[in-house]
MITORDO-714841 format. One line per 4 residues: number of its first residue (from 1); their letters; for each residue x, y, z of N, C-alpha, C. Coordinates in pm, 1 decimal. Example, Ala and Ser with C-alpha at 12.3 -4.5 7.8 and 13.67 -1.06 7.14 Angstrom:
BEGIN
1) as) 1319.0/-569.0/780.0/1230.0/-450.0/780.0/1320.0/-330.0/780.0; 1285.0/-225.0/708.0/1367.0/-106.0/714.0/1290.0/3.0/787.0 $
END
This chain:
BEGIN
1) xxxx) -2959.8/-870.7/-668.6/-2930.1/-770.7/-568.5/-2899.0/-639.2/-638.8; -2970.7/-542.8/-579.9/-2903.1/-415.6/-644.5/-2815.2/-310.8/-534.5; -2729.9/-302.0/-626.2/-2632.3/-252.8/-520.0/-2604.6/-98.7/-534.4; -2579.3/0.0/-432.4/-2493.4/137.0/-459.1/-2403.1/155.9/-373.6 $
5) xxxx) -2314.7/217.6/-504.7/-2192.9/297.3/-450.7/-2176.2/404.1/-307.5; -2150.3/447.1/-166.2/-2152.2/514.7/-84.3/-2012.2/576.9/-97.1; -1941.4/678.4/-14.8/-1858.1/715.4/18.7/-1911.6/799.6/148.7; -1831.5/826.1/287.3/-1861.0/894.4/331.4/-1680.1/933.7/383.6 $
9) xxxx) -1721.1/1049.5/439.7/-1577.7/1113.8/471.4/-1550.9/1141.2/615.1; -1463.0/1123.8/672.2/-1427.2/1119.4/768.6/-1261.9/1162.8/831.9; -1176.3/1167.9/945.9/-1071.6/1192.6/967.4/-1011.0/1051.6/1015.6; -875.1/981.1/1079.1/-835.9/915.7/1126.6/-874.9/889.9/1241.4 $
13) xxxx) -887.9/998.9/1334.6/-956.8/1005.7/1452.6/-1082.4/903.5/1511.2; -1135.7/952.7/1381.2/-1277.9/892.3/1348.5/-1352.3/728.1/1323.4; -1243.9/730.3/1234.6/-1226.7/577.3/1185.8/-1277.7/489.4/1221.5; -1275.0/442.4/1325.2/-1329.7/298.3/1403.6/-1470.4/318.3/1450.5 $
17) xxxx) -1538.2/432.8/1452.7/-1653.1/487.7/1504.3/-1717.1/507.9/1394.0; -1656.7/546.6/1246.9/-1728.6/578.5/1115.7/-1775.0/389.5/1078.8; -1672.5/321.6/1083.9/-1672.2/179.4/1029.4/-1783.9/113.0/1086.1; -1777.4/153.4/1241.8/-1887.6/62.3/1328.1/-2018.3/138.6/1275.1 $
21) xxxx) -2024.1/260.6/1247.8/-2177.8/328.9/1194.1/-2237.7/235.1/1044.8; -2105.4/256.6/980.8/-2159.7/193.8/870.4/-2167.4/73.0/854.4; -2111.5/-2.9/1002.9/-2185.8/-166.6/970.2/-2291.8/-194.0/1040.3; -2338.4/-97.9/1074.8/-2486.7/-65.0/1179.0/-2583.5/-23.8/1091.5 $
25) xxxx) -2541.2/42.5/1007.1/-2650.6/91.4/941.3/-2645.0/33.6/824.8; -2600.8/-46.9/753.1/-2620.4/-79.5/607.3/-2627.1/-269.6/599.9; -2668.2/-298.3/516.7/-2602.9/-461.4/427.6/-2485.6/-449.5/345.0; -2369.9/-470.5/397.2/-2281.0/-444.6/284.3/-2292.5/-538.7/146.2 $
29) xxxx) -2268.7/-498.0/22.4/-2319.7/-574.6/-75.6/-2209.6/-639.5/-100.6; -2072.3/-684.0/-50.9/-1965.5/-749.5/-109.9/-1888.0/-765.8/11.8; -1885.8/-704.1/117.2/-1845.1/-739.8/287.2/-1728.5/-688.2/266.3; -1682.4/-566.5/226.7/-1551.1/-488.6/196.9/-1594.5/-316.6/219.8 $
33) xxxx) -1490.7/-294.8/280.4/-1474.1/-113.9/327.1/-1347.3/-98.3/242.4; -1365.8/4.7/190.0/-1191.4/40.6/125.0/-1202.9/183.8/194.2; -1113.6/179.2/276.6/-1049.0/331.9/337.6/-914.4/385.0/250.5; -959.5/480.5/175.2/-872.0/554.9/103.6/-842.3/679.1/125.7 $
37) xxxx) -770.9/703.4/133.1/-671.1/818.3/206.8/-650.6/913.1/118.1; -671.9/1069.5/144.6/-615.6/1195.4/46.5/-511.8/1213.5/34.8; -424.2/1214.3/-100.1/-243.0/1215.9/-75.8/-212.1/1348.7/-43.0; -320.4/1428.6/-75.1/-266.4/1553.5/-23.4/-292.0/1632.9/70.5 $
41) xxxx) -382.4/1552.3/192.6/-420.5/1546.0/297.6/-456.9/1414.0/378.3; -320.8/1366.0/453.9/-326.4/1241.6/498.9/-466.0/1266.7/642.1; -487.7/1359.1/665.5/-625.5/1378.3/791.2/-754.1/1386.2/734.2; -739.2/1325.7/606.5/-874.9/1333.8/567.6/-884.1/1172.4/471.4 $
45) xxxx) -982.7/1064.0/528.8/-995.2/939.0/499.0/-1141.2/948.2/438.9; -1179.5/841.5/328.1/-1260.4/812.9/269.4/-1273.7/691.9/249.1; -1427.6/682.0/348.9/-1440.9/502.0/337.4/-1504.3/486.2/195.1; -1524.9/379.0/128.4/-1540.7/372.3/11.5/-1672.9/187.8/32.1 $
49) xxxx) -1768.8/220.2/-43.0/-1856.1/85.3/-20.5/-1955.8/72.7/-67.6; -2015.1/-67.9/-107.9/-2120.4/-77.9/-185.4/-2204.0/-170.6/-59.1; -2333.7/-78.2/-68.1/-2469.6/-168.6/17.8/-2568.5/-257.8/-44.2; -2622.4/-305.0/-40.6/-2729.6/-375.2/-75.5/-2869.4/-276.4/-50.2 $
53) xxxx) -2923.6/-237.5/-165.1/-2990.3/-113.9/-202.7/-3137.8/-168.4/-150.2; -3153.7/-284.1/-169.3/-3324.9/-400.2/-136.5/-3348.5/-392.2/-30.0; -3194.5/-373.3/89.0/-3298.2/-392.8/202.5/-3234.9/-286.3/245.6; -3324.6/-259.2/402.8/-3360.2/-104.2/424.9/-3263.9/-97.6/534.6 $
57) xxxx) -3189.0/55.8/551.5/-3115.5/65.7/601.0/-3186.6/51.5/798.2; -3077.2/55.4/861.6/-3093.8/-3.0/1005.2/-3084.2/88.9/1075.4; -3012.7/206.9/1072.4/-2977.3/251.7/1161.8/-2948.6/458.2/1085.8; -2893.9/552.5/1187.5/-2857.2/701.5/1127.9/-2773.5/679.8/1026.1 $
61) xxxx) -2785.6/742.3/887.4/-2678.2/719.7/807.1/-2587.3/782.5/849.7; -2421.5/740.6/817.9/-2292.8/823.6/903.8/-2311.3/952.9/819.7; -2252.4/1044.5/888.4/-2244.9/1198.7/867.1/-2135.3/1227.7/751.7; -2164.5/1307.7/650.7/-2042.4/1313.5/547.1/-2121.1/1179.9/450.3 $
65) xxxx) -2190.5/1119.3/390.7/-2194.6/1059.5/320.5/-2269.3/1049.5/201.5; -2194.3/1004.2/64.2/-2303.3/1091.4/-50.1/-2275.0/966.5/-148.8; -2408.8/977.8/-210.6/-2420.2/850.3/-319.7/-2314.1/831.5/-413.6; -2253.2/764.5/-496.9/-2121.2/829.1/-620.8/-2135.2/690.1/-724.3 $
69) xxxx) -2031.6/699.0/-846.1/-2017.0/571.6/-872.4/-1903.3/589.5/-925.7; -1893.3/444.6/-971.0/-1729.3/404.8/-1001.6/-1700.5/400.2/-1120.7; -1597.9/392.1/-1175.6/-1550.7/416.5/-1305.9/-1433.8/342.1/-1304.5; -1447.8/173.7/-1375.8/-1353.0/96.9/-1285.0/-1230.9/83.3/-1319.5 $
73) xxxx) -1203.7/85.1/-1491.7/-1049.2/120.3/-1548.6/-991.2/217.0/-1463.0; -1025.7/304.1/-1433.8/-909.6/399.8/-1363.6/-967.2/472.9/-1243.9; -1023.6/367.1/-1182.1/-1077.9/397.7/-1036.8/-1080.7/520.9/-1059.1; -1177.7/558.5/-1073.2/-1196.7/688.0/-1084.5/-1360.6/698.6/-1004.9 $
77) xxxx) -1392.4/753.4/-876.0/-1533.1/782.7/-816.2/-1569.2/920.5/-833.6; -1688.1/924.3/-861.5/-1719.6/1047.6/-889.1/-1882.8/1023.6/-832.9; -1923.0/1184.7/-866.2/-2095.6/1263.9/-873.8/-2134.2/1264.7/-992.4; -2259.3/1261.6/-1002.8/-2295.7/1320.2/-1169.8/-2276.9/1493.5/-1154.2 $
81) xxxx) -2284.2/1498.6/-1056.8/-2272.4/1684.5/-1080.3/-2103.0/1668.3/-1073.7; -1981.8/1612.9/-1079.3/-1907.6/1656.9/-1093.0/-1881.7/1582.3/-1229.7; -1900.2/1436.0/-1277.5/-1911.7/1433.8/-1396.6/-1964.4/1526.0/-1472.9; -2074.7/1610.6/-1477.8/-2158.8/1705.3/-1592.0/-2051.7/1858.1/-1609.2 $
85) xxxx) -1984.4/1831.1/-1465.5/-1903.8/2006.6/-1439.5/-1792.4/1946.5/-1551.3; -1659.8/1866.1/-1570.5/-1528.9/1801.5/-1595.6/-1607.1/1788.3/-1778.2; -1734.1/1739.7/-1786.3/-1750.7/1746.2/-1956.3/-1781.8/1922.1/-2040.3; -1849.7/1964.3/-1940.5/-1884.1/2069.6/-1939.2/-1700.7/2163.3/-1992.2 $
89) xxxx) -1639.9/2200.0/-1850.2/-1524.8/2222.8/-1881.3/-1427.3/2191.3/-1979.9; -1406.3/2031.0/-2104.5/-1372.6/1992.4/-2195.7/-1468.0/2047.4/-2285.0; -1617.5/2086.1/-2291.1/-1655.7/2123.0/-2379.2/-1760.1/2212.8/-2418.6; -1614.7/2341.3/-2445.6/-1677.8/2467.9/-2397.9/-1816.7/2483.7/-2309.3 $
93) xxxx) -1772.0/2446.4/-2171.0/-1896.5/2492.5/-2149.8/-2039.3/2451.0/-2171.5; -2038.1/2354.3/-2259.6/-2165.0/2291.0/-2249.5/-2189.0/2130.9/-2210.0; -2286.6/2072.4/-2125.7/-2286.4/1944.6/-2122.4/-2336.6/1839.6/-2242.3; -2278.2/1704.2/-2248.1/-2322.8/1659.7/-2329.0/-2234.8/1475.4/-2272.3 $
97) xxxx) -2434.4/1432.0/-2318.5/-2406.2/1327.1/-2259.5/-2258.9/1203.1/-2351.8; -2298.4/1257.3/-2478.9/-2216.3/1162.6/-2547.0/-2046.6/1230.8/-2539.0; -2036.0/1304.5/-2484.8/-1891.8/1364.8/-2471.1/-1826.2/1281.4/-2464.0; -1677.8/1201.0/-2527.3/-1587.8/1116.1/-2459.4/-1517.5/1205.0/-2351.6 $
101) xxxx) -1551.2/1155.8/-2179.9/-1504.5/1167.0/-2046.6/-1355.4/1152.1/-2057.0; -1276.7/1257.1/-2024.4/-1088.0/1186.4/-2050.3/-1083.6/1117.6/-1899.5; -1081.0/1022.6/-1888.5/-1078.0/901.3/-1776.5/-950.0/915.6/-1770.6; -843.2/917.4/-1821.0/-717.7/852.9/-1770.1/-669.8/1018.3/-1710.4 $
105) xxxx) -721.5/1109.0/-1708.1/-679.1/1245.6/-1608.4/-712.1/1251.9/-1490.8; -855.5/1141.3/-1434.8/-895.4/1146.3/-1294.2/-861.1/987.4/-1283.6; -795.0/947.2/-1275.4/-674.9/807.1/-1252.3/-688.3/832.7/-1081.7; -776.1/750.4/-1010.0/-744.6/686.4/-874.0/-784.5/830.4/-780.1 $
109) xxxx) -899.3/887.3/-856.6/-931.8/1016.2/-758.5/-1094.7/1017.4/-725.8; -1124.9/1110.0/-670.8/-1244.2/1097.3/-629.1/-1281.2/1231.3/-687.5; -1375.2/1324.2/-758.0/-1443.7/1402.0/-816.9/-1607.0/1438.3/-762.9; -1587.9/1514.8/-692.2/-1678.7/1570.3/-628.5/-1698.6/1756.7/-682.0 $
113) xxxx) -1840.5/1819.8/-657.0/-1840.8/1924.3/-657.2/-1901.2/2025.2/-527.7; -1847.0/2128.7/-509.9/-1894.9/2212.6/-354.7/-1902.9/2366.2/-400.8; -1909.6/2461.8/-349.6/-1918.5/2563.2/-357.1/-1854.9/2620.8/-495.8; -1712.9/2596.7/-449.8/-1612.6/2628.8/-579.8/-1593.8/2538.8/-694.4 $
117) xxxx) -1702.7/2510.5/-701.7/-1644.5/2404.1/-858.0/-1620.3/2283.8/-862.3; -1497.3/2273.8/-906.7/-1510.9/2079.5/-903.2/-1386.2/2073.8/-799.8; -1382.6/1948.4/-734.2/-1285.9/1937.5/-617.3/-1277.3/1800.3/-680.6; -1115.2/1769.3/-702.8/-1051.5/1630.0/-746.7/-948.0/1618.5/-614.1 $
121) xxxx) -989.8/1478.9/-582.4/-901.0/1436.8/-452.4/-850.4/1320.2/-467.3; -705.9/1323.0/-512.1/-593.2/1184.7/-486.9/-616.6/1101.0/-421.1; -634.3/976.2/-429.0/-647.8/886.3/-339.3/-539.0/780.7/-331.3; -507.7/729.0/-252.6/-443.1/581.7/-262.3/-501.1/505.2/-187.3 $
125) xxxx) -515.6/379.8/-136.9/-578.7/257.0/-74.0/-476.1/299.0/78.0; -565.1/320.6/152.1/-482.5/337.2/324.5/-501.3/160.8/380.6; -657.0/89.9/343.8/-713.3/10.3/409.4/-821.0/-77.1/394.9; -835.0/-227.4/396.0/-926.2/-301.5/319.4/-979.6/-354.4/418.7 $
129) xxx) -1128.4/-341.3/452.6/-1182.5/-404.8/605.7/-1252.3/-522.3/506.9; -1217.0/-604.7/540.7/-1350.3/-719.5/521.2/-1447.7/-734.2/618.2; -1554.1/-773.0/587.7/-1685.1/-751.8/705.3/-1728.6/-921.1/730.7 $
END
């Protein structure tokens, strides 16, 4: 089975309507949602999940949702564009694949990039759906 990493983002509000999208539209590859929560914005939730990549999705993918992967010593999820920005920034400015990544600074966050640069978002575990 080959599997990928998803995240999509969502509010509390939302929640039960994001969960039902994404068990409509995907194979989950391990039958687990982790809803993780921003510590520094409890109105902003991040479901967290791996699909089964072989077979084809079913349904609209939910809104807010972007490929990522994991980094499992220190839960750390990220982009490659925000991985390439965080090595880049350690080193001067230039990318490089063999850079040692300081992993234990994005400890339990999510690393994404948007307009302004790199955006690191705290997470803690709000919620574990089994499917």
């Amino acid at each position: 089975m080959n599997t990928q990493l998803l995240i999509t983002f969502t509010k509390p509000s939302k929640i039960k309507q994001v969960i039902e999208e994404i068990k409509n539209c995907y194979t989950l590859a391990f039958g687990k949602i982790y809803v993780l929560e921003n510590v520094n914005n409890s109105n902003e939730l991040i479901c967290s999940y791996n699909i089964d990549s072989d077979v084809q999705i079913k349904g609209e993918i939910p809104f807010n949702t972007i490929s990522v992967h994991r980094k499992k010593e220190t839960n750390t999820i990220y982009t490659i564009n925000a991985l390439n920005y965080v090595i880049s920034l350690f080193n001067d400015g230039k990318p490089d694949k063999n850079f040692p990544m300081p992993w234990d600074k994005y400890k339990n966050c999510i690393l994404v990039t948007n307009q302004d640069g790199l955006k690191k978002i705290e997470t803690k575990i709000n919620l574990v759906i089994t499917i």
